[in-house]
N, C-alpha and C positions, 0 to 999 in steps of 0.2 A: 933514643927513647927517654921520656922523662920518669924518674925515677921518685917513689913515695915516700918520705919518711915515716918510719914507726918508732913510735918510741918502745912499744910491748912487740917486737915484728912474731915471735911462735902464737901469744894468745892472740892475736891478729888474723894469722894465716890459721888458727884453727877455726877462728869465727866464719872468717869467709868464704873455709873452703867446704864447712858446714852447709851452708846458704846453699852456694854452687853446687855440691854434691847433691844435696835433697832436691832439687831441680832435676840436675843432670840425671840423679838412678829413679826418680819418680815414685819417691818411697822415704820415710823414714831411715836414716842411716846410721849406722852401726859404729860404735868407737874403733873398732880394729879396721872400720875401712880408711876411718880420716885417720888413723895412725900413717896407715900406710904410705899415703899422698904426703904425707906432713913428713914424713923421710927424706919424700925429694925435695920438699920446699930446706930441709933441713939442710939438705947436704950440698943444695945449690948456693944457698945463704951462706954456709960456712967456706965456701968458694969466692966471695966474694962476685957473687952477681947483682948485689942487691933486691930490696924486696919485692920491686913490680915483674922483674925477670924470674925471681923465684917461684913466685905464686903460678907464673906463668907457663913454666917449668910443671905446676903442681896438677893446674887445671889440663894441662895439656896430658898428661896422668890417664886424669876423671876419665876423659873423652878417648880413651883410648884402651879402657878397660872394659869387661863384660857387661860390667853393670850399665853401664850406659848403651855399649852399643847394641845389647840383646834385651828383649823385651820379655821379661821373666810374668809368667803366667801360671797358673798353680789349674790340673784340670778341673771342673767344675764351674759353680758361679762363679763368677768375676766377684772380687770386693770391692771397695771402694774405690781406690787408686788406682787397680786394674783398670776399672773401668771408665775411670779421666784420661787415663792414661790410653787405652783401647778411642776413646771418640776424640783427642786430641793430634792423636796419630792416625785416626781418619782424618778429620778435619781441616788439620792445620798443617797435619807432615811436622809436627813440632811434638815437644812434652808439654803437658798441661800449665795452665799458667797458675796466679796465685786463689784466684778464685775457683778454678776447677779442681785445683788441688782439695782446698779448705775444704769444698761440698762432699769431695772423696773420703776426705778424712773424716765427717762428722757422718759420712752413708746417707745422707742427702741424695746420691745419685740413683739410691735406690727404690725411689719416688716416681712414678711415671711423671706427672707434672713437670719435677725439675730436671728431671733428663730430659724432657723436649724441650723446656726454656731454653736450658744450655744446648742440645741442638743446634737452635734457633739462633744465638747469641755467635756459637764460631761461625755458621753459616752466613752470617750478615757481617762479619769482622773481614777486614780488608785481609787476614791471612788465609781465611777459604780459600784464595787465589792458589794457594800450592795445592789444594787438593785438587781442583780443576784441571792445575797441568798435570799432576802427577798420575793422574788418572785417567785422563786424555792418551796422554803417553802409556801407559798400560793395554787399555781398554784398545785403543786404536793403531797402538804401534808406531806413535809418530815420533818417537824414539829413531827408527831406522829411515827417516826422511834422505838421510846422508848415507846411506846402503850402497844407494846406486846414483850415477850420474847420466841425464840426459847424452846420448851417445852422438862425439862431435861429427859424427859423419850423418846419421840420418834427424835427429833433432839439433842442429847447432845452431838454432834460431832460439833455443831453452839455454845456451849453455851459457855459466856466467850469470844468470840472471837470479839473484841474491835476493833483491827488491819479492819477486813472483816467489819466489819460496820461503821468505819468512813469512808474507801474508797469508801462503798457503797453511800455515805451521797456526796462526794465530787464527783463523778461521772457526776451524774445529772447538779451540776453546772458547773463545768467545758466544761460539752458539750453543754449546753447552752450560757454557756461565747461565745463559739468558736463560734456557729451560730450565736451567736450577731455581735460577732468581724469581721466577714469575709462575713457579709449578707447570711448565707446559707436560701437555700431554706427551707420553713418552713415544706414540704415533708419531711425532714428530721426527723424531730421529732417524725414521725413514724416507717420509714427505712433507715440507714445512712452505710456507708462502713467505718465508724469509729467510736474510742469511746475513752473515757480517762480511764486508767488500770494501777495497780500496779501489782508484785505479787503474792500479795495474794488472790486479785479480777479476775488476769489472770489464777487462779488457779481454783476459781470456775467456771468460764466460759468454763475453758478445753481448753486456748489458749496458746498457749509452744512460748517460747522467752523473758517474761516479768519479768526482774532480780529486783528486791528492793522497798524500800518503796515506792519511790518515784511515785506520779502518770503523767502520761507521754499520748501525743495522741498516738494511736493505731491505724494501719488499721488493718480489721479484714479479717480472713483467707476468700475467695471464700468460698458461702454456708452456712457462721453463720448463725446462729438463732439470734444472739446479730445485737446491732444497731438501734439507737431508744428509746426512753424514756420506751416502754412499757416494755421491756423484761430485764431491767434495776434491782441490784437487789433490791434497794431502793425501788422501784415501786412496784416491786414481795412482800417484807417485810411490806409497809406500807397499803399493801391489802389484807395480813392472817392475821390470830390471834396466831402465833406462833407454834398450833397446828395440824392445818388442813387448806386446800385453799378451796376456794367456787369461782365456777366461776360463781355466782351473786354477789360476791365485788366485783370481779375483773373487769365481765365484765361491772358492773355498773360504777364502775371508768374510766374505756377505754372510754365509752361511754358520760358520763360527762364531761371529765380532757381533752381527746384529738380528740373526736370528734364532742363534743357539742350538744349532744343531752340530753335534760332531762326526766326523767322518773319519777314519782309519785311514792310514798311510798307505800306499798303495803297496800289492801286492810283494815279496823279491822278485828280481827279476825282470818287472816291468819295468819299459825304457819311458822317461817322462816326453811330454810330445815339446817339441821345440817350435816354437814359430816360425817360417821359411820367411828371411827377412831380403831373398830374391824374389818374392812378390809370385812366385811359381801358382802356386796354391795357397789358402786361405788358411787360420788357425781352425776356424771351424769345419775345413773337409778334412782338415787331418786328424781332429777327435771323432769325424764322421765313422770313422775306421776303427779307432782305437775302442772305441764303445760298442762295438760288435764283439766284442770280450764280453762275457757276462760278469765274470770276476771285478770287472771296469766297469760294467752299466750301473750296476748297485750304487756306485756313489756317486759317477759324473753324474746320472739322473737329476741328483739332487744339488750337486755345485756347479753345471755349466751353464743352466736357465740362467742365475743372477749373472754369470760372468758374459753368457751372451749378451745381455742386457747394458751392460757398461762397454761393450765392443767400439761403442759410438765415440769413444774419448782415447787422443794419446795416451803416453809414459806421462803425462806432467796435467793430466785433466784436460785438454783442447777440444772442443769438437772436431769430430773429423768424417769426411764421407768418403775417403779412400786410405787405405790400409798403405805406408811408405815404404818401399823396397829400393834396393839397392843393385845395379847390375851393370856390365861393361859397357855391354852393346845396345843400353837406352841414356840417350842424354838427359842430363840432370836437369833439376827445376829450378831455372835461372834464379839469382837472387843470392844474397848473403846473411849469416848470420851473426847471433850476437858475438861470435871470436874472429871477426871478422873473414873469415874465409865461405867461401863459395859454397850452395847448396851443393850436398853430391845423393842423392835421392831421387829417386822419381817416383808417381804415384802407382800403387797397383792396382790390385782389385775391391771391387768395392765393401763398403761393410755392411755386416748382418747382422743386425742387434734384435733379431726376432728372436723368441723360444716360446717354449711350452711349458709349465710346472709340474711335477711328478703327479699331480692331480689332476692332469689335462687340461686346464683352463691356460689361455693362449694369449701371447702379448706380441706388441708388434715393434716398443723400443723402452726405453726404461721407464717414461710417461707412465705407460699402461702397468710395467711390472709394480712398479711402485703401489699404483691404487691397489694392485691387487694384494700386495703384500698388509698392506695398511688394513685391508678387510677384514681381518684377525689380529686385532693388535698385542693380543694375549701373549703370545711365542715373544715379540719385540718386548712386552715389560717383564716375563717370566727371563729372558735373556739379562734387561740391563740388572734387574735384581740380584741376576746371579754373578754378574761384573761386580759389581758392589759387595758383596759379600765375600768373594775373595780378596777383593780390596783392601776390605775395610779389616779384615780377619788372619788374612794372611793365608786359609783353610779352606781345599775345594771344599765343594757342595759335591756332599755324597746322595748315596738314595735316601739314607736312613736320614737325611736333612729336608725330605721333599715337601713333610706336614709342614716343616714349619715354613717353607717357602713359601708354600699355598697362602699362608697365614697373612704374610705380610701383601702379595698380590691384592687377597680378598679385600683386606680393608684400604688397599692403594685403589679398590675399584671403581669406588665410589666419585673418586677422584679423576676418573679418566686416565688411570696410574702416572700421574704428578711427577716428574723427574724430584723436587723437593717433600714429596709427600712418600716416597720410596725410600728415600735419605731417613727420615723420620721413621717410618714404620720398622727399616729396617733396626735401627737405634733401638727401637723396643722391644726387638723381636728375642727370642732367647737365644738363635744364632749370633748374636753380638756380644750378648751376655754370659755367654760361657763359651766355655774354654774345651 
């Protein structure tokens, strides 16, 4: 390591660790904090480590202390620097920089105006890009993509395949980038005529034209089933278990993630239903049964329609018209996979991606569910609102929060509630602004 000379190295190491503190605790700083850091630079220095290792020594300190790693909030309005510091840590996943600091310090941020400029200003800075993933990952769970693995006996045609799961991984955000970037309607997130696709991913989808790595926007042919977070295969993957699909994860997830309803853990004592992955019987004759509980109708009601609906797709998004089983006494489906060893699967029965909605209007596969969902798009932007605002806050959304949720929908409605026009409203809403 190359090492600095100083000629003054303590009034040195106090100036800079001044700088890097007021950064790092996002706030004006205290003499007794830089004392303290300035002890390790002290007693590192007096070791002879010299002063690029000492400092180093100091900062390593900073970043390792409360002040930095907790986000100190006072209840009430935000001030100033709370409040750079609150849409910086939306924004950026970072502390504010020097100009959002300045604006905090002088309560400039306390201006409608220059609180949506700045907005404006992270949202267009090439470091937006962490808040997209970091909230993709939240919002969507693509955190647990690595949960489960494709299972090498009935998918070993998925397994190994790296390429197909990081574009799965970059899908999601990418198409969320683009509703940010462009305000799309927040309807979309349910059914879109476009998607980001390389491939290899255009390859699972069954969509012809899509040459190389690279992932690129895509309109999708008239009549996909693709389009939309749900049918995504990120989505499809981080909702099996590598071995079989349950349309109670899945449709629990629809139900949660994109239309905002919550449903209570099942009863004690109820046994969860398992998939028969000997192809015996179907997922859906075996919740046939289970939902003759009334205890059980109450919620499957409402999470098996979306789960039926995605029945159509493996563990890894594929299309599929029969459901894969495993058994002695039926020979396998000739062919090898990506680990080189031999299909051991064979096909069973077929699939049923039909259902009904708790309002009785009837779908025959996820085509049709989708339109319907999208016919009220209110629930889908009153939902991403409230992803956001846990987000961005850190703080469910209680009842006593609901006026002001309203607030931001109402004037997001104007907008066709804007994936960036929700970003925005929320930013001014007084759930942002206090604490």
């Amino acid at each position: 390591m190359v090492d600095v000379i100083s000629e003054n190295p303590r009034n040195d190491a106090d100036r800079l660790l001044r700088s890097f503190m007021r950064a790092a605790y996002r706030r004006p700083v205290r003499d007794a904090d830089v004392e303290r850091f300035l002890g390790l630079f002290d007693r590192e220095y007096d070791l002879g480590s010299g002063f690029a290792r000492s400092m180093l020594t100091a900062y390593t300190g900073v970043l390792a202390s409360p002040g930095f790693v907790f986000v100190e909030e006072q209840p009430g309005k935000l001030d100033g620097l709370a409040l750079a510091t609150r849409l910086s840590l939306f924004l950026w996943n970072s502390t504010p920089d020097a100009t959002l600091r300045a604006l905090g310090e002088k309560g400039e941020l306390a201006k409608p105006e220059v609180l949506r400029a700045q907005t404006e200003r992270l949202l267009n800075d090439p470091r937006s890009a962490r808040f997209v993933e970091a909230f993709t990952d939240y919002w969507l769970d693509l955190r647990k993509i690595d949960d489960t693995s494709p299972s090498s006996t009935i998918y070993n045609d998925y397994e190994m395949d790296d390429p197909l799961k990081l574009a799965a991984l970059d899908e999601p955000r990418l198409f969320f980038a683009e509703l940010l970037r462009a305000d799309r309607p927040t309807r979309e997130i349910v059914n879109s005529d476009f998607t980001f696709l390389n491939e290899r991913l255009a390859n699972l989808y069954g969509i012809a034209g899509v040459k190389g790595a690279q992932m690129r926007r895509v309109t999708l042919p008239p009549g996909s089933d693709r389009g939309g977070l749900m049918t995504m295969a990120s989505v499809l993957k981080v909702t099996a278990n590598g071995t079989t699909t349950s349309p109670v994860l899945r449709g629990h997830w629809i139900t949660e993630r994109i239309l905002g309803l919550e449903t209570p853990p099942p009863p004690p004592g109820v046994k969860a239903v398992e998939p028969d992955i000997r192809g015996a019987v179907t997922i859906r004759q075996q919740l046939a049964k289970h939902r003759e509980d009334p205890t059980c109708a109450s919620c499957h009601n409402k999470m098996d329609p979306p789960g039926f609906a995605l029945e159509s797709y493996d563990v890894m998004g594929g299309r599929r018209e029969r459901y894969r089983a495993v058994a002695e006494n039926v020979p396998p489906v000739r062919g090898f996979g990506m680990n080189g060893q031999a299909f051991a699967f064979h096909y069973g029965l077929p699939v049923d991606s039909a259902g009904e909605l708790p309002d009785g209007r009837a779908y025959k596969d996820v085509r049709e569910f989708k339109n319907l969902v999208v016919k009220d798009e209110l629930p889908v932007a009153r939902n991403l609102a409230k992803q956001l605002v846990v987000f961005a806050t850190g703080a469910p959304v209680r009842f006593s929060d609901r006026a002001a949720l309203d607030k931001i929908l109402q004037r997001a409605a104007t907008k066709q509630y804007g994936v960036r026009t929700l970003v925005h409203e929320l930013v001014q809403s007084e759930l942002f602004q206090n604490k």
